[in-house]
C-alpha positions in Angstrom: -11.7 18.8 0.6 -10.1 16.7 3.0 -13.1 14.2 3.4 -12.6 13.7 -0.5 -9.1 12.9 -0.4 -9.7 10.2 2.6 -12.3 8.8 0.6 -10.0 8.4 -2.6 -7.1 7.2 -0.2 -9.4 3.9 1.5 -10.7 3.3 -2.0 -7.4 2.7 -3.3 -5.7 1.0 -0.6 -8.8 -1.1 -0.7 -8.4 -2.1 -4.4 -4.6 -2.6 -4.1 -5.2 -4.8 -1.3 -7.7 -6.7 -3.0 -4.7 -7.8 -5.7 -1.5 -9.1 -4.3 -1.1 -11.3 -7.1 -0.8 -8.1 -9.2 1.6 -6.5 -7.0 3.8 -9.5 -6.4 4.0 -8.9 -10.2 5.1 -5.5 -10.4 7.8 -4.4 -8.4 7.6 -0.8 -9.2 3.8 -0.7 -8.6 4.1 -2.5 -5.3 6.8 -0.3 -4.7 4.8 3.0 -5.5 2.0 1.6 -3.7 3.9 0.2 -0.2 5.5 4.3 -0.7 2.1 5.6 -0.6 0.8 3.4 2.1 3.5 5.5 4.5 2.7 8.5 3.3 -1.3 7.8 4.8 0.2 6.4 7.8 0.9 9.8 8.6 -2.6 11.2 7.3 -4.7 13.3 10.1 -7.8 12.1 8.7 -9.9 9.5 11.1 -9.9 6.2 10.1 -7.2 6.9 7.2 -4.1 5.7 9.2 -5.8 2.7 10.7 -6.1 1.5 7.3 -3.2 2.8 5.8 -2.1 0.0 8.3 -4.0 -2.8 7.8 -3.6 -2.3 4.3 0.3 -2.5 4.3 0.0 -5.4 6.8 -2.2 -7.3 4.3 0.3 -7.0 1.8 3.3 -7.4 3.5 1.7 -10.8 4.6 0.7 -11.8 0.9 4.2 -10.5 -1.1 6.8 -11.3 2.2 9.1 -13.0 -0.3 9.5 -9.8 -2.6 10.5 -7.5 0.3 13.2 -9.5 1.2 14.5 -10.5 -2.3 16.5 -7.7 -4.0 14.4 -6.7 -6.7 15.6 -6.3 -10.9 16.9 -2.6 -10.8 17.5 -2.2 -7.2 20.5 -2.0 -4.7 
């Protein structure tokens, strides 16, 4: 149920946070992920939007230079 799902959302944002080196080399993934990251900001589930947080802070920090460059593809 819905402790499940909040489990499976911290696992991953704690993985993708774990690679910025991946993500600052792939767009689209760091794309997908940063998309994903908003949608748990506005999760009901304890804990989930703290992180959600922290998580997109983390990687904001560690790939600033591809959020402000217009990416291959985009407009």
């Amino acid at each position: 149920g819905k402790d499940n799902k909040a489990i499976i959302a911290s696992n991953i944002m704690y993985v993708v946070g774990q690679y910025p080196r991946f993500l600052r080399a792939h767009w689209k993934f760091l794309k997908t992920v940063v998309n994903k990251l908003f949608e748990f900001m506005h999760e009901t589930h304890e804990g989930v939007q703290d992180m959600a947080c922290d998580t997109f802070i983390k990687i904001a920090q560690k790939c600033r230079r591809h959020f402000i460059t217009i990416q291959l593809g985009e407009s």
